[in-house]
C-alpha positions in Angstrom: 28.2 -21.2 14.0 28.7 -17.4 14.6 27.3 -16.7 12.0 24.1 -18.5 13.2 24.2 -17.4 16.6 23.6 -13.8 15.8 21.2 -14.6 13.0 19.2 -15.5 15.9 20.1 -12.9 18.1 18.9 -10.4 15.1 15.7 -12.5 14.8 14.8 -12.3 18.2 15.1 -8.3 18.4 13.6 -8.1 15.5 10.4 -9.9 16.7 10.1 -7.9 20.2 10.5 -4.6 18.3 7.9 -5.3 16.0 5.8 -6.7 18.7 6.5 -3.4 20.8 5.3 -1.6 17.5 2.3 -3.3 17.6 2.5 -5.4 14.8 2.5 -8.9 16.0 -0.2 -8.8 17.9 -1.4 -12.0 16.6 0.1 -14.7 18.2 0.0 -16.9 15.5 1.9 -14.3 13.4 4.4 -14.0 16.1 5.4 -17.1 15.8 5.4 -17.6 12.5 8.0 -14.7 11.9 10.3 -16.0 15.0 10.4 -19.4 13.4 11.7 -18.0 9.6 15.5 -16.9 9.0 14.9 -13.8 6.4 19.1 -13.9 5.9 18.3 -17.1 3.8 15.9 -14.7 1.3 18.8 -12.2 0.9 22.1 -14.0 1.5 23.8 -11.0 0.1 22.7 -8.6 2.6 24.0 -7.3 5.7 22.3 -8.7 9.1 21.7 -5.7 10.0 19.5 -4.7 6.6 17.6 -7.8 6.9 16.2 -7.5 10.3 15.7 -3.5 9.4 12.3 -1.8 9.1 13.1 -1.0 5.4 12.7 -3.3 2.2 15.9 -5.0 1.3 16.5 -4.2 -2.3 17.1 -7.4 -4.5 16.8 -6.5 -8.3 16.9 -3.2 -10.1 15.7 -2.0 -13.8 18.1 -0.4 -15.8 16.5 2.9 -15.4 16.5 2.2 -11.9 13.0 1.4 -10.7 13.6 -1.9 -8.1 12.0 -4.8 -9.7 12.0 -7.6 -6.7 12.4 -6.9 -2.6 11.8 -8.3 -0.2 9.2 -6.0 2.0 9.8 -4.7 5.1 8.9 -7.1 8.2 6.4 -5.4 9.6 4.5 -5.0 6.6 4.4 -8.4 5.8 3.6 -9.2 9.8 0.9 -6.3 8.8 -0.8 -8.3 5.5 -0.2 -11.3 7.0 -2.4 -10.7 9.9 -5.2 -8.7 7.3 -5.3 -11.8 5.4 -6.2 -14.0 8.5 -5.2 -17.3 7.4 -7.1 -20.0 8.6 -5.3 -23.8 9.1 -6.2 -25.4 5.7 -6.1 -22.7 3.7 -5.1 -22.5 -0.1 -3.1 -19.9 -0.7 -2.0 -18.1 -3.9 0.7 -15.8 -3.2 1.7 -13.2 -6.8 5.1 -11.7 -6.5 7.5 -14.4 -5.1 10.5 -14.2 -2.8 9.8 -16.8 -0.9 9.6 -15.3 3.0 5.7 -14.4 2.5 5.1 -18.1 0.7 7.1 -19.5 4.1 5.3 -17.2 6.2 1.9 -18.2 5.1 2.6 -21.9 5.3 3.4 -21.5 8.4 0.3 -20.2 9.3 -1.8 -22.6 6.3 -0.4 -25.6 8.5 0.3 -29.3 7.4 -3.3 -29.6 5.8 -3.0 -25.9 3.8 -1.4 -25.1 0.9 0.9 -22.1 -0.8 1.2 -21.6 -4.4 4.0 -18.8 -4.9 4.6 -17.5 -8.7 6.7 -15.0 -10.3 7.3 -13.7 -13.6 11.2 -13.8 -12.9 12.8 -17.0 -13.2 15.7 -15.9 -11.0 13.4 -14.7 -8.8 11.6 -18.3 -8.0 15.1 -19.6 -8.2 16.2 -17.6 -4.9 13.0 -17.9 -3.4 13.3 -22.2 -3.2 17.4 -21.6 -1.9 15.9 -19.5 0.8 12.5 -21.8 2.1 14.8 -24.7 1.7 17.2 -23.3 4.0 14.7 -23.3 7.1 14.6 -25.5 9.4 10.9 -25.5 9.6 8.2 -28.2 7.5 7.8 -26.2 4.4 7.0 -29.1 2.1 3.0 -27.0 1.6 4.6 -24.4 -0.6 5.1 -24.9 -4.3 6.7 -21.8 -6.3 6.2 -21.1 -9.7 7.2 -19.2 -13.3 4.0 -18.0 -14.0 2.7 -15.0 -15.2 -0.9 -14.7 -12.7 -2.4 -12.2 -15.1 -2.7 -15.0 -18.0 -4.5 -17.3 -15.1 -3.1 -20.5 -13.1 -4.7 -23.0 -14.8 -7.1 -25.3 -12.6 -6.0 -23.7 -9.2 -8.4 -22.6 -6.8 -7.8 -20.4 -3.8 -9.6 -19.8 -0.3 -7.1 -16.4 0.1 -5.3 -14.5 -3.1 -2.1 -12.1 -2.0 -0.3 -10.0 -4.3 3.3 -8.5 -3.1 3.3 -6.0 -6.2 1.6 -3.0 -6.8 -1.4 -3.7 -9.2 -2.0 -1.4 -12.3 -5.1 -3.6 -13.1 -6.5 -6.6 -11.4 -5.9 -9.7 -13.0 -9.4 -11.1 -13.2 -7.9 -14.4 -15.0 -6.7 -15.2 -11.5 -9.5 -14.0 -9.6 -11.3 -16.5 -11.2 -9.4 -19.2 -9.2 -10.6 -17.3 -5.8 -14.0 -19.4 -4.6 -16.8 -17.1 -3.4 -16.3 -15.4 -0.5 -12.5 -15.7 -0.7 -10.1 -13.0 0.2 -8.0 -10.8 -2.3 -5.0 -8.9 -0.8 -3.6 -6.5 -2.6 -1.1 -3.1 -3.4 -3.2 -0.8 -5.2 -2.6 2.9 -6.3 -6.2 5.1 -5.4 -5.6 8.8 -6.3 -2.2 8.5 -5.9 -1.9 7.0 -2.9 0.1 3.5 -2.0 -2.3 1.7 -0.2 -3.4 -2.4 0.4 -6.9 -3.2 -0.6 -8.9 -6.1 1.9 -11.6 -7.7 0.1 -14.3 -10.5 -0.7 -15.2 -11.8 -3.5 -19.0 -11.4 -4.2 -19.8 -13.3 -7.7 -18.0 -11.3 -10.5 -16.7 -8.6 -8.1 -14.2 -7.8 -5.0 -16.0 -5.6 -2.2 -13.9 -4.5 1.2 -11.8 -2.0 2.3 -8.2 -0.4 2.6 -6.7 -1.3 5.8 -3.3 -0.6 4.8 -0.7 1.6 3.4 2.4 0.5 2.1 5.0 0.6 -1.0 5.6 -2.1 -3.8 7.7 -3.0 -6.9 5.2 -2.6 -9.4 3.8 -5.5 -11.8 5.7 -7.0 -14.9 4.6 -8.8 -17.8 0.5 -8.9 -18.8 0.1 -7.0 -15.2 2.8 -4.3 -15.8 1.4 -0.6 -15.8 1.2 1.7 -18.8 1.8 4.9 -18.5 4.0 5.6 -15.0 3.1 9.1 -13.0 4.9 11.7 -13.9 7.6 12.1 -11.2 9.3 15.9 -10.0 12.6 16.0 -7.8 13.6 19.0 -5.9 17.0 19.9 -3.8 14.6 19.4 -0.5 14.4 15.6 -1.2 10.8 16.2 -1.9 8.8 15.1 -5.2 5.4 15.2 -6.7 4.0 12.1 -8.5 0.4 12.2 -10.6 -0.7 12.8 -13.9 -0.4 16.8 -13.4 3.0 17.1 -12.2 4.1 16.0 -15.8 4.2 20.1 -17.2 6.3 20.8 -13.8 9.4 22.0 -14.0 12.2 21.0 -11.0 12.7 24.3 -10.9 8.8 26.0 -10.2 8.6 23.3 -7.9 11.7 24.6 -6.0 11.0 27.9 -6.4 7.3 27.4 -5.1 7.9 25.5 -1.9 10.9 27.8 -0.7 8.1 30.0 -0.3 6.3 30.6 2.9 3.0 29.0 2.8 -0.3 30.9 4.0 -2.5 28.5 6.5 -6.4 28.1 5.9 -8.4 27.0 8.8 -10.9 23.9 8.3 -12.7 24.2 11.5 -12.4 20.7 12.0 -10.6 19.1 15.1 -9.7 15.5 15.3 -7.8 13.1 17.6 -4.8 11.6 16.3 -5.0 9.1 13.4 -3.7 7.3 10.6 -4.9 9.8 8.4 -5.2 7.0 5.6 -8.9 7.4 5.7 -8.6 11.6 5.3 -5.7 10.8 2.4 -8.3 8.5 0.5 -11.0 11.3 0.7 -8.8 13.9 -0.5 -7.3 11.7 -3.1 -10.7 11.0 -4.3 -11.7 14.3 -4.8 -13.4 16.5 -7.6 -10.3 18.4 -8.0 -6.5 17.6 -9.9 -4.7 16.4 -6.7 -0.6 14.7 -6.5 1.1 13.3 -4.2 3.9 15.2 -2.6 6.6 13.1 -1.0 9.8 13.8 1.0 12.8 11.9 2.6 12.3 14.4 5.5 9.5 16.2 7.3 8.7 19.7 6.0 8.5 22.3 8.6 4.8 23.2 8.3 4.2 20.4 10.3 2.0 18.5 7.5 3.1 14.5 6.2 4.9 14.6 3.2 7.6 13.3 5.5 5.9 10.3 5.2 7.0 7.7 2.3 3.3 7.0 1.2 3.2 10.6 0.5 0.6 13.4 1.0 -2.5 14.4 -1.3 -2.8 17.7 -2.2 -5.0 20.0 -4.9 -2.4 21.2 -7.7 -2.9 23.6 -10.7 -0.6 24.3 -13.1 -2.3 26.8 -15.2 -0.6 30.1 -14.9 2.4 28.8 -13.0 2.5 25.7 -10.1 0.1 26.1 -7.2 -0.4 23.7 -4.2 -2.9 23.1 -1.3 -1.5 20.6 1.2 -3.6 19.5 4.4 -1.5 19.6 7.8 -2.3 19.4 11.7 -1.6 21.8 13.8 -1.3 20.1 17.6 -4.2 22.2 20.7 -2.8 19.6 23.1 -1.8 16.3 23.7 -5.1 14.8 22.3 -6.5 16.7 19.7 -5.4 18.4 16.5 -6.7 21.5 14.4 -6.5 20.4 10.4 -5.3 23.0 8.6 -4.3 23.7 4.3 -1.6 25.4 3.4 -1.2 27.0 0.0 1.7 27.7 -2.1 1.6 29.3 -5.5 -0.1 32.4 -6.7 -3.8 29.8 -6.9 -3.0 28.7 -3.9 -5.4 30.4 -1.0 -8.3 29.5 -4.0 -7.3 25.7 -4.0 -7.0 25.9 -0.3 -10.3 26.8 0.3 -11.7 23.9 -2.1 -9.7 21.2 -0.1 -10.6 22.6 3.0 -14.0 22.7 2.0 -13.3 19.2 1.2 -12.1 18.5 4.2 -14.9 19.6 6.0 -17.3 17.3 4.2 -15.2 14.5 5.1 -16.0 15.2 9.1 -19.3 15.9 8.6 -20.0 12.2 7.2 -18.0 11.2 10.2 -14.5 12.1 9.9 -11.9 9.4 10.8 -14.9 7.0 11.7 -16.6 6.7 8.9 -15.2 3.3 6.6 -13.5 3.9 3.3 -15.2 1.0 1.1 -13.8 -0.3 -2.3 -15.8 -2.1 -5.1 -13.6 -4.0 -8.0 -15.2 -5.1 -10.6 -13.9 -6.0 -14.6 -17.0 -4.4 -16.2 -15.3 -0.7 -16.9 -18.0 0.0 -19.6 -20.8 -0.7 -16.8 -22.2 2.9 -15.4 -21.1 4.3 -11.8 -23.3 2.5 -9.3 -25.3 4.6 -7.5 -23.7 5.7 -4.2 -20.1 5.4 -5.6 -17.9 7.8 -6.2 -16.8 7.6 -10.2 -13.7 5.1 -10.9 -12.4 8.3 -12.7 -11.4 9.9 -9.7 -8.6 7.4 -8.7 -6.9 7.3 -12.2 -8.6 4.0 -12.5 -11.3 2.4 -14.7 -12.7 -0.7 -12.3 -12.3 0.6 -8.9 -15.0 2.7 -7.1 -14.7 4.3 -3.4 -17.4 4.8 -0.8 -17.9 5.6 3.2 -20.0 3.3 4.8 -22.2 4.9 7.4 -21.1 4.9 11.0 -21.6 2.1 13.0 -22.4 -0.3 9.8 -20.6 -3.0 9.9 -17.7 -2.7 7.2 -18.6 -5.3 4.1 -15.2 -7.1 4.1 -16.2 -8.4 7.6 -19.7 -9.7 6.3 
């Protein structure tokens, strides 16, 4: 009975600190996460992890990459609300654990439906302990062993959400999405851990990236090749990419315990999210990584973040980096800067700064990121597109819609 009482007592802080954050603004949402007990997905957990802002860490590969979580709460508050379930709704959720699958029946109602697989039978296992330990109707959701990138079978689908990180959509279950369905889903673009929003349009998904976020990645037919090559340092910082695999630890170290020289942009900006500036730059016709780090770096720029920052690398005649930052004027408006590391640096500086500046003059933080998936990697760039080949991907292509055109996953 104690026990219970401060489940609830967690519950309820957890669902005014998330709604103070801004991430249940959705009513619907909110109560949909105040009526589900997450201790019942991760019995072995502390209170105190569960109702945290972090992941809770379920299953680990032997060389130590996490293979199941349950996501952090207000991420899954976050896709939940992108996803915009509608009462009736049938629901295909890829990567069970069984909160999401109770979170979206929740929202599906009575009449809806939630079809929740996993590759992992232990996996589906914990995931029916945990929705059958709520005391809310649940009887909509169905979990699965299934492998979603060899198809469902004769399922169809008004919304599609993934919970791992995609190396490769898995058109087999696309197929199950009706026209004009939504497809949710973690998706690496240059580097960057973001959630892709989109419609399907006949043989194709079209949208946008209103997300960022960090999954377990795929298993099974869906499971990546060849990871990014990853670099550690003493700072707690590392580089991931296809670039950073002829980097030494120890040039990285050396490198950043440099001081960095700053180029000037020219270009000012309010605060943001900076996911649509990342994108760009991650998209660029440059080599770029991603720099990461457990703890801000004193230049002021975000590879404190755990998404990571996008910079311009070279690695030809020793390690050289360009990294964008933001240098505060006042309390409303920002100066983007670069700053370069490495004896190429100031050159690759001036590239992503140049960079940079085309980004604002298409409209900067207003201008909308646009994605086009489509299985036909043979087929030619469409015209307007940047090349697939610029986000270590074969069937994904990035664009900016104008501004003030409305955004095609809202058409």
């Amino acid at each position: 009975m104690v026990e219970k009482t401060a489940e609830k007592r967690a519950r309820e802080e957890f669902v005014t600190r998330l709604t103070g954050d801004g991430h249940l603004d959705d009513p619907r949402v909110r109560s949909a996460v105040a009526s589900l007990d997450r201790s019942a997905f991760a019995p072995d957990a502390a209170l105190e992890a569960v109702y945290s802002d972090d992941a809770i860490r379920i299953i680990a590969h032997e060389d130590g990459r996490w293979l199941s979580t349950v996501s952090a709460g207000w991420l899954q508050a976050a896709m939940a609300t992108a996803l915009a379930v509608e009462p009736g709704d049938r629901i295909i959720e890829v990567g069970s654990g069984g909160y999401n699958a109770a979170l979206l029946a929740q929202l599906a109602g009575p009449t809806g439906s939630v079809l929740s697989v996993d590759i992992d039978p232990s996996v589906i296992d914990r995931a029916r302990v945990g929705i059958a330990a709520q005391d809310v109707d649940l009887s909509g959701i169905e979990v699965r062993v299934a492998d979603a990138w060899r198809g469902l079978g004769e399922e169809e689908a008004d919304r599609i959400m993934l919970t791992v990180d995609v190396a490769h959509v898995p058109w087999p279950l696309v197929s199950a999405l009706r026209d004009g369905g939504t497809f949710l889903a973690p998706m690496r673009l240059g580097g960057l851990g973001t959630c892709v929003l989109t419609r399907r349009r006949g043989d194709a998904l079209i949208g946008g990236i209103p997300l960022t976020g960090g999954f377990v990645g795929a298993q099974g037919e869906g499971e990546a090749g060849e990871r990014p090559a990853v670099v550690n340092t003493d700072e707690n910082s590392w580089l991931t990419g296809t670039a950073p695999g002829s980097v030494s630890t120890e040039a990285f170290d050396a490198m950043i315990a440099e001081s960095s020289r700053v180029h000037e942009t020219g270009v000012q900006i309010g605060p943001i999210l900076w996911l649509n500036l990342f994108l760009w730059i991650g998209a660029a016709p440059f080599p770029t990584a991603t720099w990461s780090a457990t703890t801000p770096r004193p230049e002021g720029f975000t590879a404190g973040s755990p998404f990571g920052t996008p910079v311009a690398i070279d690695t030809d005649g020793g390690l050289s980096l360009a990294a964008p930052a933001a240098r505060w004027i006042d309390d409303e408006h920002l100066d983007l800067i670069v700053h370069a590391y490495g004896p190429r640096g100031d050159e690759l500086a001036e590239r992503l700064a140049a960079h940079i500046r085309a980004w604002d003059a298409i409209g900067g933080d207003d201008a909308k990121p646009e994605i086009l998936i489509r299985p036909h990697s043979a087929d030619p760039t469409p015209d307007g597109w940047l090349p697939a080949a610029r986000l270590d991907r074969d069937d994904t292509f990035l664009r900016w819609t104008p501004l003030n055109e409305p955004h095609p996953s809202s058409r």
